[in-house]
N, CA, C and O atoms as a Maestro MAE file, in Angstrom:
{
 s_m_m2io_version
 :::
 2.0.0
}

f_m_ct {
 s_m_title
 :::
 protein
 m_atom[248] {
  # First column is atom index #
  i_m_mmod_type
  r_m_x_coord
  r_m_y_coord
  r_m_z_coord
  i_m_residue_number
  s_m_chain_name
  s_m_pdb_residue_name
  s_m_pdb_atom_name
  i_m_atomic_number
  :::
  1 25 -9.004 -8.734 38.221 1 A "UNK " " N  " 7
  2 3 -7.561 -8.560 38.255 1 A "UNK " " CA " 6
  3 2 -6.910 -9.876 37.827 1 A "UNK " " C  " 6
  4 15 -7.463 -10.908 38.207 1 A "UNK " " O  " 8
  5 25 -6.001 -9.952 37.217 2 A "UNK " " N  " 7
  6 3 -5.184 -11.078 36.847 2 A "UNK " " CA " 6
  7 2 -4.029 -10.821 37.357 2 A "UNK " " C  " 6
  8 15 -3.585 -9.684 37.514 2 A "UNK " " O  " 8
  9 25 -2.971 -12.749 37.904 3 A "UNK " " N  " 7
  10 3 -2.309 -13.014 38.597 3 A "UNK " " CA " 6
  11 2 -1.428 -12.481 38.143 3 A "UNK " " C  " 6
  12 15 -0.882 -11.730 38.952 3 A "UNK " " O  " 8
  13 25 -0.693 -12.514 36.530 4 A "UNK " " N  " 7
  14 3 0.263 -11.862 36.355 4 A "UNK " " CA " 6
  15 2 0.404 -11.661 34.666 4 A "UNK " " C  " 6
  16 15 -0.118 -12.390 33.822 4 A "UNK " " O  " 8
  17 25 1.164 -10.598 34.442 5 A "UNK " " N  " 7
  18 3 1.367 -10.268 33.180 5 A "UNK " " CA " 6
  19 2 1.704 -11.584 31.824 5 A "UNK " " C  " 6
  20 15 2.539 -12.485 31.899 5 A "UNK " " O  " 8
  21 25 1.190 -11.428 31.196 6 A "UNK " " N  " 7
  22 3 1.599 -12.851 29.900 6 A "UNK " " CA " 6
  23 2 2.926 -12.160 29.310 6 A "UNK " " C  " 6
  24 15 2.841 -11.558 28.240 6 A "UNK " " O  " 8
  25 25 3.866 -12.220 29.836 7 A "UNK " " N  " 7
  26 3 4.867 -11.760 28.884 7 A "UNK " " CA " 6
  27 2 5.584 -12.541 27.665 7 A "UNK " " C  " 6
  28 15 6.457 -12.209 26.863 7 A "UNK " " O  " 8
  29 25 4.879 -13.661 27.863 8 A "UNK " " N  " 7
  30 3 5.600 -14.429 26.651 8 A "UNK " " CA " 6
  31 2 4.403 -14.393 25.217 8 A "UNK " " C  " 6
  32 15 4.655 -14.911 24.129 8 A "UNK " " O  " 8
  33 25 3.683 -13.986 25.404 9 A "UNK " " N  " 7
  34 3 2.955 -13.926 24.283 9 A "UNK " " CA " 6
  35 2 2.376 -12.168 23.884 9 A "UNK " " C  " 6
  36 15 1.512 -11.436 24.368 9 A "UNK " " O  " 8
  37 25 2.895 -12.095 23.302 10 A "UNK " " N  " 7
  38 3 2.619 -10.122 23.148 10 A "UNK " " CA " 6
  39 2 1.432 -9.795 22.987 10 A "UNK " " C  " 6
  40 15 0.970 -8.773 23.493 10 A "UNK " " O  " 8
  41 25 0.532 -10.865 22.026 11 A "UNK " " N  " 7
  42 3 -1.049 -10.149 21.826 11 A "UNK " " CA " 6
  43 2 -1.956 -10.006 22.848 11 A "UNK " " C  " 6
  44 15 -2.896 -9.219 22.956 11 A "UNK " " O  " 8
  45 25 -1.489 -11.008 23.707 12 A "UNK " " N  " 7
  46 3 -1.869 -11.470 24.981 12 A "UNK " " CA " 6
  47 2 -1.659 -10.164 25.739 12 A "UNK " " C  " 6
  48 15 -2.532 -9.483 26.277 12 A "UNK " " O  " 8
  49 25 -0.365 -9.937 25.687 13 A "UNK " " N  " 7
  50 3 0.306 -8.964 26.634 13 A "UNK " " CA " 6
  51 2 -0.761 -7.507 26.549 13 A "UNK " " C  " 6
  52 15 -1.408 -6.971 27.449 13 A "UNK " " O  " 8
  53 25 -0.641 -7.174 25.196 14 A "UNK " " N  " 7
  54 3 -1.408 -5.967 25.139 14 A "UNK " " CA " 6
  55 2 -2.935 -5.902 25.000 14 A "UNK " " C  " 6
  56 15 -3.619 -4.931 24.679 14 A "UNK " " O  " 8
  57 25 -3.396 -7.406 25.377 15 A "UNK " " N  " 7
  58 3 -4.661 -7.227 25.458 15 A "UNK " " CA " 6
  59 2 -4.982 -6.605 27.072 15 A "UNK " " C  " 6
  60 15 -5.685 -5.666 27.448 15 A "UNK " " O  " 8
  61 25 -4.178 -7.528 27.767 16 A "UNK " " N  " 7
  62 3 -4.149 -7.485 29.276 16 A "UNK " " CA " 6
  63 2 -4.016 -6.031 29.527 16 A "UNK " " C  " 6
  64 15 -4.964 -5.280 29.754 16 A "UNK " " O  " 8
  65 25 -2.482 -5.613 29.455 17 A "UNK " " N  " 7
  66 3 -2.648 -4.189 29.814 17 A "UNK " " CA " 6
  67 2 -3.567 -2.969 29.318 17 A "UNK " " C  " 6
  68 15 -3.652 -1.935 29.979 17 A "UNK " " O  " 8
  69 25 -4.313 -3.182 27.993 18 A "UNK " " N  " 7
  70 3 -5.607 -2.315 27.317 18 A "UNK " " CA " 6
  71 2 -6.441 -2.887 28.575 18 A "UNK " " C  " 6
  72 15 -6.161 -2.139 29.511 18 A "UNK " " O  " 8
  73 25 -7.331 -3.870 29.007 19 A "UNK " " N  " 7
  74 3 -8.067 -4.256 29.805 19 A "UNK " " CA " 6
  75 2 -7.604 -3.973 31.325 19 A "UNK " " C  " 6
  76 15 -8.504 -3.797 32.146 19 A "UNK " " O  " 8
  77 25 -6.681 -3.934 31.622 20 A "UNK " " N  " 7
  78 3 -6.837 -3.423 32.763 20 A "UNK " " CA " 6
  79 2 -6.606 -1.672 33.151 20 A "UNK " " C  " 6
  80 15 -6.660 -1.248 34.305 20 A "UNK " " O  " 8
  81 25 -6.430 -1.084 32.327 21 A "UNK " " N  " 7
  82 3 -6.337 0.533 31.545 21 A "UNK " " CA " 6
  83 2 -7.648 0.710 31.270 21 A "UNK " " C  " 6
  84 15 -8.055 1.626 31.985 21 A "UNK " " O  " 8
  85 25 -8.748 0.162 30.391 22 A "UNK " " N  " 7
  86 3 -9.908 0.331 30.355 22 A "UNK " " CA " 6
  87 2 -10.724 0.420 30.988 22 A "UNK " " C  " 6
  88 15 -11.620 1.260 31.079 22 A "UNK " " O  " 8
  89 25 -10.345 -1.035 31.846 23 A "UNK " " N  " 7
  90 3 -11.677 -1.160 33.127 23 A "UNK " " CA " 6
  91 2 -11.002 -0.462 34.104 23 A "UNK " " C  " 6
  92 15 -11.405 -0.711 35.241 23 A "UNK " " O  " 8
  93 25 -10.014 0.411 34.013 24 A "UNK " " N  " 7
  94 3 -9.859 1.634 35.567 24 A "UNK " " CA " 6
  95 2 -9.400 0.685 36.808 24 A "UNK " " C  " 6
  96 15 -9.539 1.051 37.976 24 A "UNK " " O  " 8
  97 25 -8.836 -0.575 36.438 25 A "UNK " " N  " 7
  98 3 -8.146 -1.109 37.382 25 A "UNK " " CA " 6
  99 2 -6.606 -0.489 37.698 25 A "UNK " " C  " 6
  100 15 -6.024 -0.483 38.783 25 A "UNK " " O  " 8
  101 25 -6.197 -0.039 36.577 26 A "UNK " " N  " 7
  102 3 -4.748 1.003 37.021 26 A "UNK " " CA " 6
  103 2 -5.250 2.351 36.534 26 A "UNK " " C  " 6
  104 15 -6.367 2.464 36.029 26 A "UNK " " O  " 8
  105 25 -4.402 3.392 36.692 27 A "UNK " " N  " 7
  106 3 -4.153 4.555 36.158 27 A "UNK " " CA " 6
  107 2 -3.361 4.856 34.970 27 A "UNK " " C  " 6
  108 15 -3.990 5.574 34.192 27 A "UNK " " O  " 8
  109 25 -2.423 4.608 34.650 28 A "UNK " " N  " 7
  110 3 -1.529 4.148 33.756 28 A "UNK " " CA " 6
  111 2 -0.576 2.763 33.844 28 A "UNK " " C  " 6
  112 15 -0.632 1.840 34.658 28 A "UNK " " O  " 8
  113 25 0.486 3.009 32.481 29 A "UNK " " N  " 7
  114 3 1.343 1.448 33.006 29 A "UNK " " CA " 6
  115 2 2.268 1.870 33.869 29 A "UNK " " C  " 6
  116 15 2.946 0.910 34.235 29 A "UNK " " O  " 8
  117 25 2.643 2.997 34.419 30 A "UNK " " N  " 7
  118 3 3.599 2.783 35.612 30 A "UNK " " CA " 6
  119 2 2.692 2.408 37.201 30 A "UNK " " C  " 6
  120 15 3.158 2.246 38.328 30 A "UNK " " O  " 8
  121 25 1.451 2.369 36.784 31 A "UNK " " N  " 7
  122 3 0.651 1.964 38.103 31 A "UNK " " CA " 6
  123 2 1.034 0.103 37.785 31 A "UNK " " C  " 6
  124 15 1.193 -0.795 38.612 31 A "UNK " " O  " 8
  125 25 1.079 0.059 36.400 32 A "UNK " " N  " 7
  126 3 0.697 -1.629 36.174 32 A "UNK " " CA " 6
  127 2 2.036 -2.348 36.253 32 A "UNK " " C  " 6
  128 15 1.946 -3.496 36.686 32 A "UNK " " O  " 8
  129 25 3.090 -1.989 35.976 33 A "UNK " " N  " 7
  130 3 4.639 -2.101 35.944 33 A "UNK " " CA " 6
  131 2 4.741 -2.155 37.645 33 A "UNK " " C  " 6
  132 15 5.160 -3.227 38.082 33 A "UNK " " O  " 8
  133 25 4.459 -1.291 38.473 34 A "UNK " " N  " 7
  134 3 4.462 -1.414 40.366 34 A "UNK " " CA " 6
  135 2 3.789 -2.283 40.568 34 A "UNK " " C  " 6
  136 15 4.359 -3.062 41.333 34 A "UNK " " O  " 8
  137 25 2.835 -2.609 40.296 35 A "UNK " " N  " 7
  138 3 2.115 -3.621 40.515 35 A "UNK " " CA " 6
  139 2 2.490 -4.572 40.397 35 A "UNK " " C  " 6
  140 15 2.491 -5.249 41.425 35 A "UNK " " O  " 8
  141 25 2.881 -5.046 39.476 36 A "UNK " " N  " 7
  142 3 3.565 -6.388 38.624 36 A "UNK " " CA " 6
  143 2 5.164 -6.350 39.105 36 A "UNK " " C  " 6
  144 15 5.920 -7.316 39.209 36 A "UNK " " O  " 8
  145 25 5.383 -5.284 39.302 37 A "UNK " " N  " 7
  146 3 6.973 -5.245 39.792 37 A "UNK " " CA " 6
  147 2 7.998 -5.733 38.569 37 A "UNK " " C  " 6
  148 15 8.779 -6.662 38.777 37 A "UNK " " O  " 8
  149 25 7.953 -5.113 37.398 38 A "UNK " " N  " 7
  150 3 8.189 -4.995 36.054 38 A "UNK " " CA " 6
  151 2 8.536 -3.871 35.680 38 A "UNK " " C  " 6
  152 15 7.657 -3.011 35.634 38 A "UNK " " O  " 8
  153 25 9.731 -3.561 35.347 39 A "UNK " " N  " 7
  154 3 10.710 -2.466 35.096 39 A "UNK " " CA " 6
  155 2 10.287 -1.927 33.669 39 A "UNK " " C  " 6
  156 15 10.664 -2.421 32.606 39 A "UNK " " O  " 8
  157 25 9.458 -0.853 33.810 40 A "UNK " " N  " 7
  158 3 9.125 -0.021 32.318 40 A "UNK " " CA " 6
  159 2 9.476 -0.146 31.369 40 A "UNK " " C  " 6
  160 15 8.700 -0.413 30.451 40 A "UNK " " O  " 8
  161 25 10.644 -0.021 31.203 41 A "UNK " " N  " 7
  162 3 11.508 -0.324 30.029 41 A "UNK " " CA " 6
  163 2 11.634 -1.551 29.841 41 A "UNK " " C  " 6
  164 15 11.819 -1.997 28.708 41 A "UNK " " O  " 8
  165 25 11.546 -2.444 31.088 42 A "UNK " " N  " 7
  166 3 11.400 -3.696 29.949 42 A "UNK " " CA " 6
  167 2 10.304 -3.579 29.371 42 A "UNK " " C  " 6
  168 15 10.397 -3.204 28.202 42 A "UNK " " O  " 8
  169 25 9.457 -3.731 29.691 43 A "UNK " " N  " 7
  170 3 8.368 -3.975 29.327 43 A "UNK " " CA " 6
  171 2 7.513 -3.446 28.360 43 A "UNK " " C  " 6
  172 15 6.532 -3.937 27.800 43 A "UNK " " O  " 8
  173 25 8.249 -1.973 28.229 44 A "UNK " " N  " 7
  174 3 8.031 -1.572 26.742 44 A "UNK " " CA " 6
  175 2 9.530 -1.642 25.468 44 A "UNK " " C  " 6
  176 15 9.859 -0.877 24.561 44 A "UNK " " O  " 8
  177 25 10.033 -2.745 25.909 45 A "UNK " " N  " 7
  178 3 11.008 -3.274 25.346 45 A "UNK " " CA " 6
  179 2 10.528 -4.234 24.860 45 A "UNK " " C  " 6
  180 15 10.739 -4.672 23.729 45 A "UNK " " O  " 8
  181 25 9.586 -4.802 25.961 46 A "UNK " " N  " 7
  182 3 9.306 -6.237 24.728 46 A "UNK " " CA " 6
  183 2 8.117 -6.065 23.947 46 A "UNK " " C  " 6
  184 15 7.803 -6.806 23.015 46 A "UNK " " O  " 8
  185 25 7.299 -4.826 24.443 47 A "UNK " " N  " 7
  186 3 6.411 -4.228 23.506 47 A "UNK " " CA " 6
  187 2 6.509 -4.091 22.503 47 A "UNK " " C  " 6
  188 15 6.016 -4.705 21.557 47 A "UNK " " O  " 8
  189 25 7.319 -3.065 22.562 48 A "UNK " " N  " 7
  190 3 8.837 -2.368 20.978 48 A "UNK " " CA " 6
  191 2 8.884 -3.822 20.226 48 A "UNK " " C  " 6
  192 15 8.441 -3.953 19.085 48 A "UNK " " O  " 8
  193 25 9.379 -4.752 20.864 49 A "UNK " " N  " 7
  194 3 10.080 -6.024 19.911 49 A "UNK " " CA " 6
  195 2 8.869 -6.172 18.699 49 A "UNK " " C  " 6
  196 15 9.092 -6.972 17.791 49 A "UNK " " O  " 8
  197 25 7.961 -5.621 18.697 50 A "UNK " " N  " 7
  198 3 6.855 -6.553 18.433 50 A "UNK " " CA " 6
  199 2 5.876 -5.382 17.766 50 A "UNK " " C  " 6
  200 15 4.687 -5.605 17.537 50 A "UNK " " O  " 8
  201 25 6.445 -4.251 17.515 51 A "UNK " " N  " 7
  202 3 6.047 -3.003 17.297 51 A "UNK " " CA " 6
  203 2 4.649 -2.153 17.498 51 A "UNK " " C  " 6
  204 15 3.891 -1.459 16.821 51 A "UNK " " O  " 8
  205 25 4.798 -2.721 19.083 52 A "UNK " " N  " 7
  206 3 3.781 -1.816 20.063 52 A "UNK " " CA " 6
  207 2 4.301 -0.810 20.644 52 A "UNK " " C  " 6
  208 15 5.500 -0.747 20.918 52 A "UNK " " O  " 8
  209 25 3.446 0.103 20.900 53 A "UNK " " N  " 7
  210 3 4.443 1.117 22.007 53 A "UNK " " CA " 6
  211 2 2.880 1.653 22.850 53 A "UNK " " C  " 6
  212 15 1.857 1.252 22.293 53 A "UNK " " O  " 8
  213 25 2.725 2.345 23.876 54 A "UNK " " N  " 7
  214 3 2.006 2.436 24.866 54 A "UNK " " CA " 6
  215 2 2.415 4.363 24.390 54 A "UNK " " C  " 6
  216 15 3.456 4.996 24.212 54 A "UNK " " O  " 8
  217 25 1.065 4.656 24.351 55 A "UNK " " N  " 7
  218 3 0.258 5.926 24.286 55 A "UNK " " CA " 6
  219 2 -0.088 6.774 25.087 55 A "UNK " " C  " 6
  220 15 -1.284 6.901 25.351 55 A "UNK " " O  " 8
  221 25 0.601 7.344 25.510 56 A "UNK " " N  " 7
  222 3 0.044 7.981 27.337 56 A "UNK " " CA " 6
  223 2 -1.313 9.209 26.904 56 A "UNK " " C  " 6
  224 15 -2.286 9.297 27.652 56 A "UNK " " O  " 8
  225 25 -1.215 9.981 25.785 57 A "UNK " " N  " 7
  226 3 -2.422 10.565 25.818 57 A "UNK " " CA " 6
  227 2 -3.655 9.834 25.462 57 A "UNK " " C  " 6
  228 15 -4.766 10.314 25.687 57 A "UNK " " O  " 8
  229 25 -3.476 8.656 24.898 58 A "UNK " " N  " 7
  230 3 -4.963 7.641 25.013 58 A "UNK " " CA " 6
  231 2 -4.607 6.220 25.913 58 A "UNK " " C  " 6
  232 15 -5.152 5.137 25.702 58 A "UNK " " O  " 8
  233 25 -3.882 6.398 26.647 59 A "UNK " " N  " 7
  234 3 -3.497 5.767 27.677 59 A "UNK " " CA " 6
  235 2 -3.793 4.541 27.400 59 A "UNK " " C  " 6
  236 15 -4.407 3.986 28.311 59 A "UNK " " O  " 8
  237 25 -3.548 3.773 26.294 60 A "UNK " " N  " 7
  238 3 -3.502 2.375 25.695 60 A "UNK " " CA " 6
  239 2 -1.938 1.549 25.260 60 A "UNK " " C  " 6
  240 15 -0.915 2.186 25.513 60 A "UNK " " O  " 8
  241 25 -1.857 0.784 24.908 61 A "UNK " " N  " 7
  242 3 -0.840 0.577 24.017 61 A "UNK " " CA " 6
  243 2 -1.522 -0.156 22.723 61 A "UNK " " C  " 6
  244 15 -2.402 -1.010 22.613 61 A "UNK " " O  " 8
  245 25 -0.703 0.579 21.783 62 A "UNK " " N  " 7
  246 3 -1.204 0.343 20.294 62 A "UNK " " CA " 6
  247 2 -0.144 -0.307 19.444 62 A "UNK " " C  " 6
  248 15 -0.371 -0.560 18.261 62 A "UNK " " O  " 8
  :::
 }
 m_bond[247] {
  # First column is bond index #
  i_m_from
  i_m_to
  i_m_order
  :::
  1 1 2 1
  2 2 3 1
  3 3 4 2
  4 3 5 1
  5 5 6 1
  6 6 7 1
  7 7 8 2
  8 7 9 1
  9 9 10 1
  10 10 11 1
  11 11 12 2
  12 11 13 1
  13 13 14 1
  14 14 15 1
  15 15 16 2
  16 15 17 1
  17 17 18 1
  18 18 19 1
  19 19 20 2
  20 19 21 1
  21 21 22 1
  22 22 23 1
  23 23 24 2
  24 23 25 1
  25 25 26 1
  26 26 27 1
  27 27 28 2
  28 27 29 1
  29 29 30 1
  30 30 31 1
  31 31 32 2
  32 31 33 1
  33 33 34 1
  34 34 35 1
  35 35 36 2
  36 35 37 1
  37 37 38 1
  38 38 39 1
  39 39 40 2
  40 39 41 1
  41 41 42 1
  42 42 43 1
  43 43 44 2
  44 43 45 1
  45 45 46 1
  46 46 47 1
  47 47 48 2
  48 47 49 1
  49 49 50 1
  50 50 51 1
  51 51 52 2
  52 51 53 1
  53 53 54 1
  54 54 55 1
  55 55 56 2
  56 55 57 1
  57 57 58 1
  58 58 59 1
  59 59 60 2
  60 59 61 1
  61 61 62 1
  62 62 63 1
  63 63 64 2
  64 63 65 1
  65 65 66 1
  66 66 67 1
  67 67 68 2
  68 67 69 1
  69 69 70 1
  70 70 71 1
  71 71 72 2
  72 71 73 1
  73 73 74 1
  74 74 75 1
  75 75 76 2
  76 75 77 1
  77 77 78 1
  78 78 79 1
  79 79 80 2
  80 79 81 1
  81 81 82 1
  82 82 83 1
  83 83 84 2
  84 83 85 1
  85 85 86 1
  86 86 87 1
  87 87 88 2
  88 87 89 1
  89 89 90 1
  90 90 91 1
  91 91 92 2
  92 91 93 1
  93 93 94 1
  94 94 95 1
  95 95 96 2
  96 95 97 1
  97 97 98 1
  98 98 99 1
  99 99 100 2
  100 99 101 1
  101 101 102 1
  102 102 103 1
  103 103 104 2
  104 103 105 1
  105 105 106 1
  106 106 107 1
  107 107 108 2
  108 107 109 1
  109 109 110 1
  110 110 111 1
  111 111 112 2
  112 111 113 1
  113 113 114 1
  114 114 115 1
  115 115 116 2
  116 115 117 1
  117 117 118 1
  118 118 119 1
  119 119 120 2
  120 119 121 1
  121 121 122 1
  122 122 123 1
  123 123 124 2
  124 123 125 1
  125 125 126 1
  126 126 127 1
  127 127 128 2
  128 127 129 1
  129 129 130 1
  130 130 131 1
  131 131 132 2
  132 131 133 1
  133 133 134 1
  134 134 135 1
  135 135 136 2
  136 135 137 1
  137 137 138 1
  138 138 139 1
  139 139 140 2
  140 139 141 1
  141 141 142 1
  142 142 143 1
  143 143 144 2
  144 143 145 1
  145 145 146 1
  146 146 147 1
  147 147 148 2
  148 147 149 1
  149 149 150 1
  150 150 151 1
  151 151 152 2
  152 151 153 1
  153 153 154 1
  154 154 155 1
  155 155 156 2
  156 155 157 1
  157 157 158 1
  158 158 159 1
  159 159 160 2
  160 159 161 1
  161 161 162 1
  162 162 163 1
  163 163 164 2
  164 163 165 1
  165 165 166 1
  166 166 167 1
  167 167 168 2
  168 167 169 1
  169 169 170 1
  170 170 171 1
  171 171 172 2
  172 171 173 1
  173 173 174 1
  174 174 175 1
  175 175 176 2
  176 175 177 1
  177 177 178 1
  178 178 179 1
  179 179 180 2
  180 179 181 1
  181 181 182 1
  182 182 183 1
  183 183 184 2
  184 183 185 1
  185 185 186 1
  186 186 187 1
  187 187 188 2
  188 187 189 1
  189 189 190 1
  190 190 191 1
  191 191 192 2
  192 191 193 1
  193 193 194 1
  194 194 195 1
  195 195 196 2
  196 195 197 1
  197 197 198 1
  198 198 199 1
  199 199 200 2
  200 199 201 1
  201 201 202 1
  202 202 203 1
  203 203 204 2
  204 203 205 1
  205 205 206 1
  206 206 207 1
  207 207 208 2
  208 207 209 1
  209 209 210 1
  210 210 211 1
  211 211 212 2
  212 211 213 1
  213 213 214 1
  214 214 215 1
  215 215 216 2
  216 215 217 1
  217 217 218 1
  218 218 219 1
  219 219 220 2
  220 219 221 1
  221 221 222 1
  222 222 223 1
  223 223 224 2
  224 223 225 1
  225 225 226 1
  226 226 227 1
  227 227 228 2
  228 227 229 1
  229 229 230 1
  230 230 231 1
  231 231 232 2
  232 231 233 1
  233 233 234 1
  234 234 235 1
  235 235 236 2
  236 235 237 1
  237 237 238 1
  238 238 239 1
  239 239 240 2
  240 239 241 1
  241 241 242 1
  242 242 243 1
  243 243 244 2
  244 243 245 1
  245 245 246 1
  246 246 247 1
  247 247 248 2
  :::
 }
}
């Protein structure tokens, strides 16, 4: 588990949340957003900035 989300670096960002989605440490990102206590929309706001968006039927962000 890691202390907290990298939000200042995006590749970073979506490595983290693929890895913790992979290894079955969350369920999805609204398990990882409660966790982190990180409001969805931001967070796929700053995804978006950067033209990621999070996949709920392959439960990644791409």
């Amino acid at each position: 588990m890691i202390d907290h989300l990298p939000l200042s670096d995006t590749a970073m960002l979506v490595s983290a949340i693929n890895r913790l989605l992979r290894d079955g440490e969350f369920e999805d990102l609204d398990d990882i957003c409660s966790y982190y206590e990180i409001p969805r929309g931001e967070l796929e706001e700053k995804l978006g900035s950067q033209g990621f968006q999070y996949d709920e039927a392959l439960n990644s962000v791409r």
